[in-house]
VEXMARGU-879238 format. One line per field, with one value per residue: residue in one letter; x, y, z of N, C-alpha, C in turn. Coordinates in nm, 4 decimals. Layout:
// VEXMARGU-879238
residu	A:...
n_px	X:...
n_py	Y:...
n_pz	Z:...
ca_px	X:...
ca_py	Y:...
ca_pz	Z:...
c_px	X:...
c_py	Y:...
c_pz	Z:...
//
This chain:
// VEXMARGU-879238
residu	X:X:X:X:X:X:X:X:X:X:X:X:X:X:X:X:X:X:X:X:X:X:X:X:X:X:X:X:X:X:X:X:X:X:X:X:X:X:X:X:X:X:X:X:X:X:X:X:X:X:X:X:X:X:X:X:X:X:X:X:X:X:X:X:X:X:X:X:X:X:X:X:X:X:X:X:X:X:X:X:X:X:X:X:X:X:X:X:X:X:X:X:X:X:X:X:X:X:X:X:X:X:X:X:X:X:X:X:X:X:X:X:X:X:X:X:X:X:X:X:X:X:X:X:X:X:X:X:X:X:X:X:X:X:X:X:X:X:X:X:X:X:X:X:X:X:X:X:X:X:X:X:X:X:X:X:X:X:X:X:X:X:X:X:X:X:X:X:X:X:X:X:X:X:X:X:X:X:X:X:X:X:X:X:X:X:X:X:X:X:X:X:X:X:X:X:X:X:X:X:X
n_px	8.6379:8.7460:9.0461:9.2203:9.4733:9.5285:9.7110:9.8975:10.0937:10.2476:10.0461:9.8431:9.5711:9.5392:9.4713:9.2540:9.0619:9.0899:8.9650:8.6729:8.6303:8.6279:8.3909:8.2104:8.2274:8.4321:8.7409:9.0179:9.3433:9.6352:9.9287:10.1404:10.0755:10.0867:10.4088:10.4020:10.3887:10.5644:10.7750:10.7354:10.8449:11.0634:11.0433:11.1304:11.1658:11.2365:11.4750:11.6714:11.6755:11.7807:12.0144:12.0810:12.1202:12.2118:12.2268:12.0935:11.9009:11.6906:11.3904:11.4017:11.2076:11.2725:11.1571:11.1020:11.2643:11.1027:11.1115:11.3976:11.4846:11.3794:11.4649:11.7966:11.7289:11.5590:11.7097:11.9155:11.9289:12.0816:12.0536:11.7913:11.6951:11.7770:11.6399:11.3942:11.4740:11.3980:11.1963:10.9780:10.9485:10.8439:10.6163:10.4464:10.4032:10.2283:10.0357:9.9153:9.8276:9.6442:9.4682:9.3852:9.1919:8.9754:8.6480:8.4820:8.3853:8.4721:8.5381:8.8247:9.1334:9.4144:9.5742:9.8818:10.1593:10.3798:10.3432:10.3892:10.6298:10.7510:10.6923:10.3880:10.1728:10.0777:9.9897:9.7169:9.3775:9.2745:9.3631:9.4157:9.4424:9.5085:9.5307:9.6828:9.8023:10.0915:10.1887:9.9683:9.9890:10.2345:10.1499:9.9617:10.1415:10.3112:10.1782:9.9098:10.0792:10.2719:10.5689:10.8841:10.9682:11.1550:11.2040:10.9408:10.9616:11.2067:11.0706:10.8517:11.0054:11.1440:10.9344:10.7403:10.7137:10.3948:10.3111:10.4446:10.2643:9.9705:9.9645:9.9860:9.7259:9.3805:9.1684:9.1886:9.1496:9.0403:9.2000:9.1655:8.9793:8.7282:8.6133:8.3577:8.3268:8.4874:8.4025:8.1765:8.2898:8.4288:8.2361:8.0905:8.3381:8.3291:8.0874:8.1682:8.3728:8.2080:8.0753:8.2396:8.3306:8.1095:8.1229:8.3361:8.2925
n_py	7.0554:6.7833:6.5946:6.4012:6.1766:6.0205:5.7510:5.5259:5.3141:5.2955:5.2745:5.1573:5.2668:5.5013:5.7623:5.7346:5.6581:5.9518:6.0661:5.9826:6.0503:6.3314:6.3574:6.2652:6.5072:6.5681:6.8058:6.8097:6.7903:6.7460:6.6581:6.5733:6.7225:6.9804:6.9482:6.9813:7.2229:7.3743:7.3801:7.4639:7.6322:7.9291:7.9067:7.9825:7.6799:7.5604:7.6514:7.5800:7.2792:7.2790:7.3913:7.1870:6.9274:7.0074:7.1129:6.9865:6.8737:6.9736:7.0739:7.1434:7.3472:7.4595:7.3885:7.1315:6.8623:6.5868:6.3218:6.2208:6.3547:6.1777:5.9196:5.9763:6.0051:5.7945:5.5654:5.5919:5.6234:5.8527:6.1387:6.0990:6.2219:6.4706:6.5692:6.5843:6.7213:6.9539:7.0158:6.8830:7.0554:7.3230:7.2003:7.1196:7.3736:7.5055:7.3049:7.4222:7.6401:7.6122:7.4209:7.5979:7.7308:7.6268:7.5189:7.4768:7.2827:7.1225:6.7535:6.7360:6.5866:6.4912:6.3953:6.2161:6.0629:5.9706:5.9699:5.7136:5.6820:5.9291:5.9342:6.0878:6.0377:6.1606:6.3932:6.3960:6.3541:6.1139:5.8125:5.7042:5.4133:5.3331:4.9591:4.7536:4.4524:4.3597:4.2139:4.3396:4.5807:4.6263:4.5249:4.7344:4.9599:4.9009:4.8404:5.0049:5.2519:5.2434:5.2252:5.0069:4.7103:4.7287:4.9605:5.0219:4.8277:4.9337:5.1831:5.0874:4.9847:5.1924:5.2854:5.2687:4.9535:4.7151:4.5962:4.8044:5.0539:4.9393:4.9508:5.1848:5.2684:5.3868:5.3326:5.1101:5.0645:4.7919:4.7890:4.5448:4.5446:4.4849:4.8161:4.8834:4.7617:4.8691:5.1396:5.0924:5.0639:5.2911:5.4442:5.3638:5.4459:5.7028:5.7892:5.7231:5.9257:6.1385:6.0867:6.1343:6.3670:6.5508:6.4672:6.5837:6.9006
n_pz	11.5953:11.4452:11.4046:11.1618:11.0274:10.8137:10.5968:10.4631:10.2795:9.9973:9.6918:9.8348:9.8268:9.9023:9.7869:9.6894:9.8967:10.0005:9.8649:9.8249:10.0999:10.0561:9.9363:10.1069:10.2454:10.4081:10.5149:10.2828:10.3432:10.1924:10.1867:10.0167:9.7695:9.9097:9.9199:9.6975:9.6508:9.7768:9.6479:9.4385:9.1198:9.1712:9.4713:9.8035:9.9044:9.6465:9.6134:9.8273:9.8020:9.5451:9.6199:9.7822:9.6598:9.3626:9.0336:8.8384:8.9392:8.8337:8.5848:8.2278:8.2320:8.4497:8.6700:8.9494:8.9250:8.9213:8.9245:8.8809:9.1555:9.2841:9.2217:9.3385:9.5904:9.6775:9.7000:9.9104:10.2208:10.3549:10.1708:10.1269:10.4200:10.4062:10.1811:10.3423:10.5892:10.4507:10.3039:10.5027:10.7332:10.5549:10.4750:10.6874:10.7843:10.6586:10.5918:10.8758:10.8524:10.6807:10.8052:11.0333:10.8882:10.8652:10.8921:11.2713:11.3367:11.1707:11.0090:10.9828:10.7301:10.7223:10.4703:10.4647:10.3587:10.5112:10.7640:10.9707:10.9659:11.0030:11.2887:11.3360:11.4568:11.6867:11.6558:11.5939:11.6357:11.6128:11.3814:11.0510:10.8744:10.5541:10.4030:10.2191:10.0811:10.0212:9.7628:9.6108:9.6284:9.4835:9.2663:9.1588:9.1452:8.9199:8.7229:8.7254:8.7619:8.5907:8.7024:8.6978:8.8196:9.0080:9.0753:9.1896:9.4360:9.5296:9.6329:9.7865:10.0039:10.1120:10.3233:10.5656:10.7286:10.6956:10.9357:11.1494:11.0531:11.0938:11.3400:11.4308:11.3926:11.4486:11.3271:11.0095:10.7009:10.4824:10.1362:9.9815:9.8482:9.6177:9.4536:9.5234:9.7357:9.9265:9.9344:10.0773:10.3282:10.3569:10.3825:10.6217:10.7922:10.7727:10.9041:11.1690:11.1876:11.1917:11.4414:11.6190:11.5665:11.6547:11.9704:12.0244:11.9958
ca_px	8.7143:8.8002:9.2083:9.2220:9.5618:9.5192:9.7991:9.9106:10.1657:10.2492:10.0317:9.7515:9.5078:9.4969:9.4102:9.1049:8.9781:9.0694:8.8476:8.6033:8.6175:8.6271:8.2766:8.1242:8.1983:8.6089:8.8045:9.1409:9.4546:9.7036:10.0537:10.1751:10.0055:10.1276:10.4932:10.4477:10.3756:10.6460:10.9145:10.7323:10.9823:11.0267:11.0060:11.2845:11.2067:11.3487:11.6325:11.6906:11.6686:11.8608:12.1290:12.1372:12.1700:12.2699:12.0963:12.0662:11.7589:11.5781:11.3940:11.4430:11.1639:11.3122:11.0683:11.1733:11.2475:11.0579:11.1695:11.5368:11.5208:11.3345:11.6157:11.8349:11.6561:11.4814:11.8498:11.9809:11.8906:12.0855:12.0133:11.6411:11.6839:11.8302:11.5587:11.2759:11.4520:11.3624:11.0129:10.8411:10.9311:10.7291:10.5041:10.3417:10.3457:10.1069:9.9220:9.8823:9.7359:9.4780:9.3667:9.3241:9.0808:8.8869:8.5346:8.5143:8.3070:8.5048:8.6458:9.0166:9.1659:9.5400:9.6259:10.0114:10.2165:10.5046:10.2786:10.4030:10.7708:10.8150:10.6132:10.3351:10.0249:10.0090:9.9373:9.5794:9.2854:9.2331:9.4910:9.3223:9.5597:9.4705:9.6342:9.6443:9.8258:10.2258:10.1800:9.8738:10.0756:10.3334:10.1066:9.9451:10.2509:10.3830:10.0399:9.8692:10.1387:10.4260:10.7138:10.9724:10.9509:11.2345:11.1590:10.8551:10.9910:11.2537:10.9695:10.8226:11.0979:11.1716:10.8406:10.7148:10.6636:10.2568:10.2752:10.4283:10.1479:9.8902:10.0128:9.9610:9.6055:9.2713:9.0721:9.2309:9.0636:9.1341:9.1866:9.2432:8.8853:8.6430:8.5454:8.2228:8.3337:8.5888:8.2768:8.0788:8.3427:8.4246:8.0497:8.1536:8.4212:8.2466:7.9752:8.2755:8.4294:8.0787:8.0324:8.3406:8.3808:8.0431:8.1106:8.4848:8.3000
ca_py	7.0041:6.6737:6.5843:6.2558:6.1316:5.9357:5.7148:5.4034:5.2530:5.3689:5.1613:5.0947:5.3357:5.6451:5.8775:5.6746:5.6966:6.0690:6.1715:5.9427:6.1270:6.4618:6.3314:6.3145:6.6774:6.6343:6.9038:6.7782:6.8836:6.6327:6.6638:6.5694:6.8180:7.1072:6.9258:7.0151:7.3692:7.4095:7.3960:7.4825:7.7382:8.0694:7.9289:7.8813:7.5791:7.4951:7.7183:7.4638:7.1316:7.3002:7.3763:7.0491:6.8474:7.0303:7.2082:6.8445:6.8227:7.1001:7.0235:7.2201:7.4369:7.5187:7.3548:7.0399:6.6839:6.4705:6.1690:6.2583:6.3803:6.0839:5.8488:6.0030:5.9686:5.6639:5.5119:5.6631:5.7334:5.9980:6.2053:6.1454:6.2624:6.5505:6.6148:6.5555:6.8481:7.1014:7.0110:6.8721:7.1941:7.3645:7.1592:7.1447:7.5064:7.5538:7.2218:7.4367:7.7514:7.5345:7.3606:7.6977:7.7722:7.5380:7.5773:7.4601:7.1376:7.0292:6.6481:6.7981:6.5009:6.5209:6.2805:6.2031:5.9189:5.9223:5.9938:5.6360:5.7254:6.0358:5.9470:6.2569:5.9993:6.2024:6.5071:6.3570:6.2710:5.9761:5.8067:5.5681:5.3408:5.2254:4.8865:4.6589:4.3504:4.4385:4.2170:4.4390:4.7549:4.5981:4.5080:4.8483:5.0713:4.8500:4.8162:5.1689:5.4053:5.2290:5.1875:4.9134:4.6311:4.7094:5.1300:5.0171:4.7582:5.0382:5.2786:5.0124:4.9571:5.3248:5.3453:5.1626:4.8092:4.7333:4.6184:4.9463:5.1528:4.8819:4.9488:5.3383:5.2675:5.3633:5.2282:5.0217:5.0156:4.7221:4.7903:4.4489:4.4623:4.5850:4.9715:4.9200:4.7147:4.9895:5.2719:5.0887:5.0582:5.4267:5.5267:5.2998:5.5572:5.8295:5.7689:5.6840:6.0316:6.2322:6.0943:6.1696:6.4856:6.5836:6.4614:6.6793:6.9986
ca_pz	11.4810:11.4654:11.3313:11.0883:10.9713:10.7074:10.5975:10.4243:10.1695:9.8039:9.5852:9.8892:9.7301:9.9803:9.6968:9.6632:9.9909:10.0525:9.7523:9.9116:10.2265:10.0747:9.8808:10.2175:10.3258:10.5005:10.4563:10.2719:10.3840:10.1754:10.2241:9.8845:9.6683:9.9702:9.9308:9.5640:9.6318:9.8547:9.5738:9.2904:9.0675:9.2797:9.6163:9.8591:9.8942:9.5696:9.5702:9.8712:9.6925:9.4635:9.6783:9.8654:9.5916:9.2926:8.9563:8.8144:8.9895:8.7567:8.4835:8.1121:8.2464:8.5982:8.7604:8.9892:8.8036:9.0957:8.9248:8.8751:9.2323:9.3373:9.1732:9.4299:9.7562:9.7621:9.6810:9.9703:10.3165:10.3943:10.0803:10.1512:10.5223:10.3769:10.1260:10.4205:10.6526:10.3772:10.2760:10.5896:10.7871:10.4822:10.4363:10.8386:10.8311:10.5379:10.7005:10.9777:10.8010:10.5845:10.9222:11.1004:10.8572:10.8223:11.0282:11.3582:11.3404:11.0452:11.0544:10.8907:10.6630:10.6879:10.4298:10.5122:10.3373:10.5879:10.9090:11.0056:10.9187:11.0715:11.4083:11.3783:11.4528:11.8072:11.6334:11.5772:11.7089:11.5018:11.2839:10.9379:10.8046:10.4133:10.3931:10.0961:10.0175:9.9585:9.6355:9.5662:9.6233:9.3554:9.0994:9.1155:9.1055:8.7784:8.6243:8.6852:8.7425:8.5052:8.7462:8.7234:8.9373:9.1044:9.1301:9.2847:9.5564:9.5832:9.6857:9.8980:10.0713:10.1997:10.3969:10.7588:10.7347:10.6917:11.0598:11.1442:10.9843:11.1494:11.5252:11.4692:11.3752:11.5410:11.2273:10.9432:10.5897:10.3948:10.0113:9.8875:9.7786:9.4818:9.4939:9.5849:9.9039:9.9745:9.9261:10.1879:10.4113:10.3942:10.4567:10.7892:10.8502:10.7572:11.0224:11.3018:11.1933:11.1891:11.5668:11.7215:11.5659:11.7595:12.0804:12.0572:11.9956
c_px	8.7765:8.9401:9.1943:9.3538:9.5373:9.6558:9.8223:10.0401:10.1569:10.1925:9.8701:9.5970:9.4480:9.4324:9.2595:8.9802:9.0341:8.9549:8.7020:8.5425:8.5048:8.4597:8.1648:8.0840:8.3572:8.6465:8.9680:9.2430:9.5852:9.8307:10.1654:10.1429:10.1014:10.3100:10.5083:10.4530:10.4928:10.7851:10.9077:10.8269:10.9173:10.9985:11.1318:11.2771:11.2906:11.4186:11.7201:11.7457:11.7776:11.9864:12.1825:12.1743:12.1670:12.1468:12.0909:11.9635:11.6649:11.5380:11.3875:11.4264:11.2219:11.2222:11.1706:11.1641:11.2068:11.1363:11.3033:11.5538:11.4792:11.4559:11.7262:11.8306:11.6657:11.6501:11.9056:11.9019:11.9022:12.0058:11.8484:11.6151:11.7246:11.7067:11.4466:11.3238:11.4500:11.2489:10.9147:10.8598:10.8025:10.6222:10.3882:10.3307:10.2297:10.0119:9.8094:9.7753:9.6181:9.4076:9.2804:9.1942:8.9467:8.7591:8.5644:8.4730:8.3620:8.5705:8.7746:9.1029:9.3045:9.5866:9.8137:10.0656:10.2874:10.4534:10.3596:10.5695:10.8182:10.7565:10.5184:10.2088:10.0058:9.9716:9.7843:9.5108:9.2150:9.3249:9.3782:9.4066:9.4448:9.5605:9.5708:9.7923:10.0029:10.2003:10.0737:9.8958:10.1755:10.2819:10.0293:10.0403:10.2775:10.3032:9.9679:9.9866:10.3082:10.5898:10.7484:10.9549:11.0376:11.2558:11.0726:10.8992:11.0909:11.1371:10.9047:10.9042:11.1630:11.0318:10.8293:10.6714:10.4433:10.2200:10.3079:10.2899:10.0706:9.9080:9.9905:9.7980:9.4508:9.1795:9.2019:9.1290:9.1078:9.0788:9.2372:9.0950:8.7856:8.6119:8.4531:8.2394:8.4216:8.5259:8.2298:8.1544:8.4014:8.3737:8.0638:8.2107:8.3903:8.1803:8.0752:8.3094:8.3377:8.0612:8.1036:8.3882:8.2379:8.0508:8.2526:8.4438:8.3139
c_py	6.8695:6.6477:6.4508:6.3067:6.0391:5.8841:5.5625:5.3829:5.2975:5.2381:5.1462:5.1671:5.4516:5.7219:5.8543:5.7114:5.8601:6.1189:6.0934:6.0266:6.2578:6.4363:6.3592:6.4458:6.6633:6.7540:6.8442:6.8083:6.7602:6.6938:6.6706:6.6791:6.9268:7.0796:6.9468:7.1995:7.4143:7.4189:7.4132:7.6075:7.8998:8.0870:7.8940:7.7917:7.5044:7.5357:7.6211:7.3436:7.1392:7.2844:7.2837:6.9637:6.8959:7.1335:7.0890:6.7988:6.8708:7.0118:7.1344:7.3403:7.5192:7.4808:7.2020:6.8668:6.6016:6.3407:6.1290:6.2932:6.2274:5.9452:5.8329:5.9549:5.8447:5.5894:5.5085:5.7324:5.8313:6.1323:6.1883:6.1895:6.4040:6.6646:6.6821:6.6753:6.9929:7.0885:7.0030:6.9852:7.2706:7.3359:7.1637:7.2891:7.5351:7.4392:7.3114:7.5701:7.7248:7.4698:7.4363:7.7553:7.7129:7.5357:7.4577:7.3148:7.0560:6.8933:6.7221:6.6507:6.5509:6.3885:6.3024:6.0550:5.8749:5.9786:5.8710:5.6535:5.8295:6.0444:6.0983:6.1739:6.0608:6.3508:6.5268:6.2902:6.1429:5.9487:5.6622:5.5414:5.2618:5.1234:4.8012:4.5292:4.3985:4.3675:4.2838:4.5842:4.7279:4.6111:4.6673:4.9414:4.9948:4.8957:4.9576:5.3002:5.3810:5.2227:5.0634:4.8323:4.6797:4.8911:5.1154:4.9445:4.8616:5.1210:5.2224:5.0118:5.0898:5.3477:5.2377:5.0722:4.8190:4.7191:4.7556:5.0237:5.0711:4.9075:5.1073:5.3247:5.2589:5.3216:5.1616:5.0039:4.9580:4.7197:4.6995:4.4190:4.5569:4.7009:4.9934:4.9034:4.8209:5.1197:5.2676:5.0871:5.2135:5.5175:5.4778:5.3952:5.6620:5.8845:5.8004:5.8304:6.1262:6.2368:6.1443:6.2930:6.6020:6.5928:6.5512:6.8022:7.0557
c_pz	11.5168:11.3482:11.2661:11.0348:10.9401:10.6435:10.5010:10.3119:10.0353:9.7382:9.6929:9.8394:9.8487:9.9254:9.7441:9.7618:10.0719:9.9446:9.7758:10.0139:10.2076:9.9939:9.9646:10.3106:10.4150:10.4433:10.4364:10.3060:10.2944:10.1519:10.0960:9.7749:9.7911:9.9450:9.7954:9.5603:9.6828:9.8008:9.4625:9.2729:9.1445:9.4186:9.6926:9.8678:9.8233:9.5248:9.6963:9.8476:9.6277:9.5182:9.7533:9.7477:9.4122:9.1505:8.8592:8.8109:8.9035:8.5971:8.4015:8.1569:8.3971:8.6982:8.8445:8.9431:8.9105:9.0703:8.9384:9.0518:9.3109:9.3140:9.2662:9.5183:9.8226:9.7988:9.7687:10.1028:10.3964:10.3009:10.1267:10.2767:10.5376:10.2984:10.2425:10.5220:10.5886:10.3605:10.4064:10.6711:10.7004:10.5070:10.5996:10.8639:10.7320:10.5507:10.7896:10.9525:10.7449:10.7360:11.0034:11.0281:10.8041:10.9837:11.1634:11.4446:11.2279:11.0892:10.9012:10.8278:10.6627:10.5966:10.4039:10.4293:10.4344:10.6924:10.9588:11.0619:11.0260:11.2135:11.4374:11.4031:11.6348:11.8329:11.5608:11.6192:11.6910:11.3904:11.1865:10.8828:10.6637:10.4220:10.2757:10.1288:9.9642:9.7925:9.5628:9.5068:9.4733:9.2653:9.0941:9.0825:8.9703:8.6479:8.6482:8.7049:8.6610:8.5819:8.7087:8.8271:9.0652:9.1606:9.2715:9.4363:9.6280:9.7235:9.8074:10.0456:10.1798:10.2907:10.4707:10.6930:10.7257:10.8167:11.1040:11.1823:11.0331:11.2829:11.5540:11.4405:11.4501:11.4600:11.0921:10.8214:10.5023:10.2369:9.8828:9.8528:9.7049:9.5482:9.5656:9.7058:9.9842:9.9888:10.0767:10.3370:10.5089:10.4465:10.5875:10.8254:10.8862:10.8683:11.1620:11.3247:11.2770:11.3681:11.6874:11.7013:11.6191:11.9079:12.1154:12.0102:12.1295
//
């Protein structure tokens, strides 16, 4: 089994190249989606949440207001250091159960936003940094996912520098350019993954 942490900047287009990946045969493991499970309504987690920072956070349905909680956080780095020792506990244990089962030649895709952040790139055998363009990252968060200029630079602004996230990197895929060039570059990866997760059986 070969370990990939996958990683990069809000806005650099990670999604993109994990569903990429998972096209070629990875097995996903993404961090975000398990950090949603981990507090959907009925879990301690978000009787947690709840109790760290109030019933404010909930939305009509009882589920958790991300954005309302997100509002919070980013704002604030205690409150988000607060948030982060309730979820990422969760969230690496149910990492750790999806990895165990995954076969034994698999390359394992941990896609991670805050791998950089929270120093976990030595809990893999290979770390892939997506990087784009910080004004790239801007104009996408504004222009496809509707934030505020100043939400988004917010958002920016709470995660590792792009050097940072470049200095943890054993490959580097740059997504300041058309799909297609970002395809072929992946099939590059792809290949890199495929070979090294042979020679580590």
């Amino acid at each position: 089994m070969l370990k990939v942490g996958l990683t990069g900047g809000i806005g650099a287009g990670k999604s993109e190249v994990s569903r990429l990946l998972v096209e070629h045969g990875a097995v996903l493991i993404d961090a975000d989606r398990i950090a949603r499970e981990v507090v959907a309504p009925g879990t301690p987690g978000l009787a947690a949440v709840v109790e760290a920072f109030g019933e404010d956070v909930l939305a009509a349905d009882g589920s958790l207001d991300r954005p309302k909680l997100g509002s919070i956080v980013f704002a604030d780095a205690e409150r988000l250091a607060v948030l982060n020792s309730i979820v990422h506990p969760l969230v690496g244990a149910r990492s750790r159960e999806l990895e165990q089962a995954a076969a034994p030649d698999a390359v394992v895709v941990h896609d991670v936003p805050l791998l950089t952040e929270n120093g976990l790139a030595p809990l893999y055998d290979l770390v892939v940094v997506v990087d784009a363009d910080p004004a790239t990252q801007l104009d996408r968060l504004v222009r496809l996912r509707g934030m505020t200029e100043e939400d988004a630079r917010a958002r920016m602004a709470a995660q590792a520098t792009r050097e940072q996230r470049r200095a943890i990197a054993d490959v580097v895929i740059d997504n300041d350019v058309p799909l297609e060039e970002l395809r072929r570059r992946v099939d590059e990866v792809w290949a890199e993954l495929l070979r090294r997760a042979r020679t580590s059986v």
